[in-house]
N, C-alpha and C positions, 0 to 999 in steps of 0.2 A: 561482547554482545554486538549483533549487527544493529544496526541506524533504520529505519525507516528510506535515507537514502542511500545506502548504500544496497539496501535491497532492491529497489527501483533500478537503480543503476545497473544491477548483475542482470537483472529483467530486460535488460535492453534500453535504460531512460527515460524521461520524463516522456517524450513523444512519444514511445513506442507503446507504452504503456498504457498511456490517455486513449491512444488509436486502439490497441485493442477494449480496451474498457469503456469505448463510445462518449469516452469526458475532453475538456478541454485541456489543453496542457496545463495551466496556470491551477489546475484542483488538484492535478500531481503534486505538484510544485510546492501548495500549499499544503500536503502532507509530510514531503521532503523537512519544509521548514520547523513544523509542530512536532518530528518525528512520531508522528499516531496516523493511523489509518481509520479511518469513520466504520463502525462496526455494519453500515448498514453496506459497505463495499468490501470489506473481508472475504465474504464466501467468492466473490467475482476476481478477485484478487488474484487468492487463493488457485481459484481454477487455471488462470491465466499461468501464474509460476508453476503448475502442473504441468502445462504444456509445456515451458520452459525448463523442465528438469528440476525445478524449484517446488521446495515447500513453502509455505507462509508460516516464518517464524512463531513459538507459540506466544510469543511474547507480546506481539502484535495481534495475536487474538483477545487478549485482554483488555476489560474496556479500562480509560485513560479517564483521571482523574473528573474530566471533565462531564463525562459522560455517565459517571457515578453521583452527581450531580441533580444532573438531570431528570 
């Protein structure tokens, strides 16, 4: 199963990724580490790895414990 980062990373990176998704580096970064993507940036995500020949894992469509939670 891929990672959180290791999907970012095929994406081009923590930077490249923030730059196209208008965030700071360091909110990548902090999904790298949780390996979970906040469901309210999935669909933008999404789009972006579209551009990139990428899909968005389904796995990372799923919301993460914590957000079950909520």
């Amino acid at each position: 199963m891929e990672t959180v980062e290791q999907f970012i990373d095929a994406l081009g990176g923590t930077v490249e990724v923030a730059n196209a998704l208008d965030l700071a580096p360091t909110t990548v970064s902090s999904w790298k580490s949780s390996n979970s993507i906040p469901k309210w940036r999935r669909a933008d995500l999404g789009a972006f790895a579209k551009v990139k020949g990428r899909e968005l894992p389904a796995v990372f469509a799923q919301p993460n414990p914590a957000e079950k939670a909520a």
